[in-house]
C-alpha positions in Angstrom: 226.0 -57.8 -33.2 225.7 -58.9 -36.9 222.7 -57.5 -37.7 223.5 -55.6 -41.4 226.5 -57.2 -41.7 227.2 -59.1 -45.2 227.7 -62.9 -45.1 231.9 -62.4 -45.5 231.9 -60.5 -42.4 230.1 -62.7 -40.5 231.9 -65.6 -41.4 235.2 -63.4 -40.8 234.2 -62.3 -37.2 233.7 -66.2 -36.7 237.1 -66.9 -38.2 238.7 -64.6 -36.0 236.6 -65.3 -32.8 237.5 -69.1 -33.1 241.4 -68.0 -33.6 241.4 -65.8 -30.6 239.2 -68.5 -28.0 241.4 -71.4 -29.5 245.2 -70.0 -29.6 245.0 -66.2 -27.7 242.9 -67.4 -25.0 244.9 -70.2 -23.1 248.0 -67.8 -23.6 247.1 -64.6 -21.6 247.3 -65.2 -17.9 250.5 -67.0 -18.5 252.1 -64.4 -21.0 250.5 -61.6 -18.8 252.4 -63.0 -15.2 255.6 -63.3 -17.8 255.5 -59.9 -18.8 256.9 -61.3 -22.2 256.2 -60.7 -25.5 255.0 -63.9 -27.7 256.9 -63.8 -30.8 255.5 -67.3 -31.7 252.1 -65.9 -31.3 252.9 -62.7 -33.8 254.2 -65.3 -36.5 251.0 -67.2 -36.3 248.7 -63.9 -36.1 250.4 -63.3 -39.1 249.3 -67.1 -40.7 245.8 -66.2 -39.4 245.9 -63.1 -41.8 245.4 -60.5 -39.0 248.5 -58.4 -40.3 248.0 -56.2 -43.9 244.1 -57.0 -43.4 243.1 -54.2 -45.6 246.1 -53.6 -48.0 245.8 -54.7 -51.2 246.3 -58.8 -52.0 249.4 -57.0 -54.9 250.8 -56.1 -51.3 250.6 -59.3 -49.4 247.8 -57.8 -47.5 244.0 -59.2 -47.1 242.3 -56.8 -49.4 239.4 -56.4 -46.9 237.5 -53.2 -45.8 238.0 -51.1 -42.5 235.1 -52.5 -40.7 236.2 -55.8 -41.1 239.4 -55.1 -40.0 238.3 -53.6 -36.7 236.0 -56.3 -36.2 239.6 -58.2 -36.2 240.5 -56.2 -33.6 237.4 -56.3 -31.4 237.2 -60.1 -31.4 241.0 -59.8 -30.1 240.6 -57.8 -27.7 237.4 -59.9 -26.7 239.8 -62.2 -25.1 243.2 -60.3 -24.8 243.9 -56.7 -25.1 247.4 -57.1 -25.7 247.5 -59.4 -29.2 244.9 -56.7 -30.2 247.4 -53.9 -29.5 250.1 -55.8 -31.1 247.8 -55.8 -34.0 246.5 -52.5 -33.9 249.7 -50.8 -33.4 251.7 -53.1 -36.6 248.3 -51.8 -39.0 247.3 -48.5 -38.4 250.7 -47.4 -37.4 253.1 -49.7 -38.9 252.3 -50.6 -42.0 249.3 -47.9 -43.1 251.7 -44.7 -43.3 254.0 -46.5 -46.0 251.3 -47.6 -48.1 249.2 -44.2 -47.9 252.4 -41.8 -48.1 255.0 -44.5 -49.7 256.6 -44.5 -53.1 256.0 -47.8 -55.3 259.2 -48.5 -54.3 259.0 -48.1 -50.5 255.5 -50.1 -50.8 257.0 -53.3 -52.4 260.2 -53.1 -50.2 258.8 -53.4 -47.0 254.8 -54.3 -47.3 255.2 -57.9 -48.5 257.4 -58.8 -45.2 255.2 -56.9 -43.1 252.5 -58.5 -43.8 253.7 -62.2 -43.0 254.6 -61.8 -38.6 257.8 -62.4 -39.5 258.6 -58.7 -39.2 256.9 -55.6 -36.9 257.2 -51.6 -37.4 257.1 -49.5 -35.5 255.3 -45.7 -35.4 257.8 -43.0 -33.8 256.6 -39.9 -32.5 256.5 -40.2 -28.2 259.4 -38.9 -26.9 260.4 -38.0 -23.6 258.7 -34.0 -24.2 256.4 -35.4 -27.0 253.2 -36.7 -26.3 250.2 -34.7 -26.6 252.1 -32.1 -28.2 252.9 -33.6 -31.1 255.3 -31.1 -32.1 257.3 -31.3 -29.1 259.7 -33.5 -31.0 263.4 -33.3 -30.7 264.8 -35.9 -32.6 266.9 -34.2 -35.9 267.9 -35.3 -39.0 270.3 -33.5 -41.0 271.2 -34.5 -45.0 274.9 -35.7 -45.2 276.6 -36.9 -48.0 273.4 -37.7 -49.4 271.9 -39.7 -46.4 270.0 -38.8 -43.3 272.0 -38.5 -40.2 269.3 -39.2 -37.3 270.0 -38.3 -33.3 267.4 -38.5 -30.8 265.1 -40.9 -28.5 262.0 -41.8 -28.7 259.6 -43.6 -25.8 256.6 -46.1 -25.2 257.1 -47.7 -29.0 254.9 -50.5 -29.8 256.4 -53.2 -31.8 260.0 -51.9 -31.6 262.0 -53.8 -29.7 261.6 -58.0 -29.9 263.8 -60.0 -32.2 260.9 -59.0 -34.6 260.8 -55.6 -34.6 262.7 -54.2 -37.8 262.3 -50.8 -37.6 260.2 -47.4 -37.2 258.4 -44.6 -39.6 260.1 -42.0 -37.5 258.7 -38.2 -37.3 262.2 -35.8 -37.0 263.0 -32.5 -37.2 264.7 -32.4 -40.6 265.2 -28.1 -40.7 264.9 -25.4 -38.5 264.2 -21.6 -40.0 263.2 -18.9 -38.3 262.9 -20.7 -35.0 260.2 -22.9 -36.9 260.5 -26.7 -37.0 260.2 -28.5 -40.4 258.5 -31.8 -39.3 259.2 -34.9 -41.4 258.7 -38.2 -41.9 261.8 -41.2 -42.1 262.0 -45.2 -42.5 264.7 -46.4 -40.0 265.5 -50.3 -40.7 266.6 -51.5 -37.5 269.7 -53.2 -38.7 271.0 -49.1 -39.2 273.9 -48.6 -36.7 273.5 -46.8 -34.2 269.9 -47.4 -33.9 269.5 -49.0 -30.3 266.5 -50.3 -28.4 265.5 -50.7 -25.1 261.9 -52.9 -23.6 260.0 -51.4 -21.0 258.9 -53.5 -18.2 257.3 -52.9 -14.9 253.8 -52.2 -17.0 250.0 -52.0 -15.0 248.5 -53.1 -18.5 249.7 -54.6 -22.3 251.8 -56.7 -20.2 252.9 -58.8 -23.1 252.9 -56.2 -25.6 256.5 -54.9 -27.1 256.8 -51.4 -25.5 260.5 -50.1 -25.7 262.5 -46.9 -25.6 264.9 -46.2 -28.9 268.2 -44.6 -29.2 269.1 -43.3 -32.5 273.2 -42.2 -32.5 274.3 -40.7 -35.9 272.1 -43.3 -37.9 272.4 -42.9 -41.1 269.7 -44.0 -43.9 269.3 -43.4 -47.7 267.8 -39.8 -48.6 265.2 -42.0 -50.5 264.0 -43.1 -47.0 261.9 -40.2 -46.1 257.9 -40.8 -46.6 256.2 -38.6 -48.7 258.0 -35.0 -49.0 259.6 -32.8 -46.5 257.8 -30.8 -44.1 254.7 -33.2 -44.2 255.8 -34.8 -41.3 252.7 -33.7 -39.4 250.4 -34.1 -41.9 251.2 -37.8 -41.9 251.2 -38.4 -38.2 248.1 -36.9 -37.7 246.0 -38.8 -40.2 247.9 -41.9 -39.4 246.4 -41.5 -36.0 242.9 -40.3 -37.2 242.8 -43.7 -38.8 244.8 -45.7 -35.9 242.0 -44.5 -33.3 239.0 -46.4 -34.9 241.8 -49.5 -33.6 241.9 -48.3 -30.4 238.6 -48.0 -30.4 238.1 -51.5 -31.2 240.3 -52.5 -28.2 238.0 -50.7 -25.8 234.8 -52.1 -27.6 236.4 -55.8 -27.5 237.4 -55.4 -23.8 234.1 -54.1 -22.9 231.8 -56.8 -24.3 234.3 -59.5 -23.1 234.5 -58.3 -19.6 230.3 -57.9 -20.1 230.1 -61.5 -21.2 232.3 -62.4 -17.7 230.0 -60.4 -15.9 226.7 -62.4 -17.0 228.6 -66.0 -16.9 229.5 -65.0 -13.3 226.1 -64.0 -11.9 224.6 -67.0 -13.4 226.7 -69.0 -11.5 227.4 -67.4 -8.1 224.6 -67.6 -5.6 224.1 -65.6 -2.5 221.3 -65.7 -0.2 220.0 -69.4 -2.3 219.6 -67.5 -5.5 222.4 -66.3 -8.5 223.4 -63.2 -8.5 221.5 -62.1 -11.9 218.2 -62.5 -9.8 219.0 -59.7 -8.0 217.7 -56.2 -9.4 220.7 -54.5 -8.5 222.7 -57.1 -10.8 220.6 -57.2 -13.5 220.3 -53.2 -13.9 224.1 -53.5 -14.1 224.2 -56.1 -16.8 221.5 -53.7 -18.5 223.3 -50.7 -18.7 226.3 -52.5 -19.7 224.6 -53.9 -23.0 223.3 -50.4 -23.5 226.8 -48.5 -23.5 228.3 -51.5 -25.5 225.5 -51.1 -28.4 226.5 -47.8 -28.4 229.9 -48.3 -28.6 229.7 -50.4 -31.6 227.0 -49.0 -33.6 228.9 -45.5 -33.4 232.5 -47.0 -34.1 231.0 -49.2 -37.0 229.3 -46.2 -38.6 232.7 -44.7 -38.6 234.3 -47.5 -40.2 231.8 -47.1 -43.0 232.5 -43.3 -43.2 236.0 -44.3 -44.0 235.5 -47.0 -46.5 233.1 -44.7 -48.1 235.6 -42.1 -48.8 234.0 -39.9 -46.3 235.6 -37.4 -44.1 235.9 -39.3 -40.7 238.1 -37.9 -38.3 235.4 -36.3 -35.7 233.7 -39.4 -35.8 237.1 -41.0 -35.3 237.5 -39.1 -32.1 233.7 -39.6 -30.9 234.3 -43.4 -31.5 237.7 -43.8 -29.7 236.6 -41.2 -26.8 233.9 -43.2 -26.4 234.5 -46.6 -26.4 238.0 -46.3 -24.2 235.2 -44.5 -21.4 232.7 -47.5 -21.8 235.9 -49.9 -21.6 236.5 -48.2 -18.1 233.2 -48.1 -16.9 232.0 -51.7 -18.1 235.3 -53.2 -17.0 234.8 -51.9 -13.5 230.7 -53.2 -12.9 232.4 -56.4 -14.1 234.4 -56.5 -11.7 232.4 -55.2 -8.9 230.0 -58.1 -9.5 233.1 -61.0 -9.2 233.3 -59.3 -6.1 236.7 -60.3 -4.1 237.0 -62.8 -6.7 237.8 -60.4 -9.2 241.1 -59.5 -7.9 242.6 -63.0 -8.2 245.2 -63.2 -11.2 243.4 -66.6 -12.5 240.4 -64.7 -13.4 240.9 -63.0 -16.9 238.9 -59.8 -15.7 241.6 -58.8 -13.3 243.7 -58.1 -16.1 241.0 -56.7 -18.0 240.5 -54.4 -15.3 244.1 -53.2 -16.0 244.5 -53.2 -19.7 241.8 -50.6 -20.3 243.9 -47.9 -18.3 245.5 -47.5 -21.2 242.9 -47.1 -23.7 241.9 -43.2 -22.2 245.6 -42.4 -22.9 247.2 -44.0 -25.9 247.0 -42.6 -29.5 245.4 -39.0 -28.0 244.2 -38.9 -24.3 240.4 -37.9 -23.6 241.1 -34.6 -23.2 243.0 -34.3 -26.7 239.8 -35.6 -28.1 237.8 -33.7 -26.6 239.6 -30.9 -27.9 239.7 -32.5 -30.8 235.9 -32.9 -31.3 235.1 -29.2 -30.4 237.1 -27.9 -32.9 235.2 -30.0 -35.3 231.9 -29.0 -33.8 233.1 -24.9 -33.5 
């Protein structure tokens, strides 16, 4: 899997690989059954250097490229989907719309802090009749008195509601003129009154990741709060998520090769009829169609990266690589676990819960069929 990859990387993906099998590992079965959100294990994600990996040093960030940054994420997710969503989420979401649509001032305000896991943020545009439809939205901001006065919900926030969480890049309806919404973009510090979370438990998958529900009751922030101008709030949201998909991406090529690697340690091990399980043709095709799809999966989503960090336009292969990789997550996730056999349903193997986690991944940031759509339209 290194093949091409400069010396830095390497050594990176080893950095990061050690991080995750020395302090994610022994954490996720436990944190998983707890349905609790580490906060500990944030703050030292945030010593490791997996938060601002590819903002400028000026910034607090890494100063790293976008391939090594989802190779962050895929060695995560390796292990743990739910550290690797945490991660994914705080990046591409949280922190990347401030610094690509921020003023100087917005940048060294809130960058710094986020870059430390000290502090979360959060990416607002679900709501109860927002999802796919992006411009379902009906959370409003009006301008009073010089400040924005903000009422609405939104739903299924990542990062927005532990005693880290301090606050959300929030999409609102800021005018309405001839029955046409004006979409834009707001930084909402979570110590604003009025602003009100809520966690969501009771999840199949990212059982320890900070989901919650947010109230927002005539908050009011500084005009100077809005990102980038008026009326550019989808513009923002939507190459935020071109960008955030190559994480998602990562997730589901992270789950795939770790629940792959389970797959191959098991049918070493297991015997039936006085031989192991990878003797057995039937196994072995498995194990061989999973190391295709996987090579796949990260030779597309790596070519994408370097699309990006070549100033390339990106955003089909963006939805190719995240379409593809969350269906590959699904399919090797499932052979895994049809080769633990009965065993595979116990809690205390980790590819029961990796079984779970990559529901998510054919849903979150644009379902399959968005993409899909999404990819035609490119294409047509």
């Amino acid at each position: 899997m290194n093949d091409l990859l400069d010396n830095r990387t390497i050594e990176y993906r080893e950095k990061i690989r050690a991080f995750s099998e020395l302090v994610i590992k022994p954490l996720a079965i436990v944190q998983d059954e707890k349905e609790e959100f580490p906060v500990e294990l944030a703050k030292q994600m945030g010593k490791a250097g997996l938060f601002g990996i590819t903002l400028p040093v000026k910034y607090g960030g890494q100063g790293m490229d976008t391939l090594s940054y989802i190779i962050a994420i895929e060695e995560v997710a390796r292990v743990d989907s739910s550290p690797a969503a945490t991660i994914a989420a705080h990046n591409s979401l949280g922190i990347a719309p401030i610094y690509n649509f921020g003023t100087e001032e917005q940048r060294l305000k809130y960058l710094p802090d986020l870059c430390t896991g000290e502090k979360l943020w959060a990416f607002g545009l679900t709501e109860t009749n927002a999802g796919s439809d992006a411009k379902g939205v009906e959370t409003e901001a009006t301008m009073v008195d010089d400040q924005w006065n903000i009422n609405g919900s939104k739903v299924f926030i990542t990062n927005s509601s532990s005693s880290i969480a301090s606050g959300i890049t929030l999409q609102t309806i800021t005018n309405h003129e001839n029955g046409k919404k004006e979409l834009s973009v707001i930084l909402v510090d979570r110590s604003t009154p009025g602003y009100s979370t809520t966690p969501i438990k009771g999840k199949l998958m990212w059982r320890a990741v900070d989901n919650g529900k947010l109230t927002f009751d005539n908050c009011r922030v500084p005009a100077g709060n809005l990102l980038g101008n008026r009326g550019e709030g989808m513009k923002i949201m939507l190459s935020t998520l071109d960008s955030g998909r190559l994480s998602i991406a990562a997730i589901g090529l992270g789950l795939a090769q770790g629940a792959f690697e389970m797959a191959i340690d098991y049918s070493r091990k297991r015997r039936q009829f006085g031989k192991p399980l990878a003797e057995f043709q039937a196994i072995s095709f498995k194990l061989a169609e999973m190391a295709t799809k996987i090579e796949l999966a990260r030779n597309t989503l790596y070519h994408t990266c370097r699309l990006k960090d070549a100033g390339l336009p990106f955003a089909k292969q963006a939805a190719i690589s995240k379409l593809y990789c969350s269906e590959i997550a699904r399919e090797v996730a499932d052979e895994s676990l049809q080769i633990h056999g009965a065993y595979g349903f116990l809690r205390e193997n980790h590819i029961e819960r990796f079984y779970r986690d990559q529901r998510l991944l054919q849903i979150g940031e644009g379902t399959s069929e968005i993409l899909k759509m999404v990819i035609s339209r490119h294409i047509l």
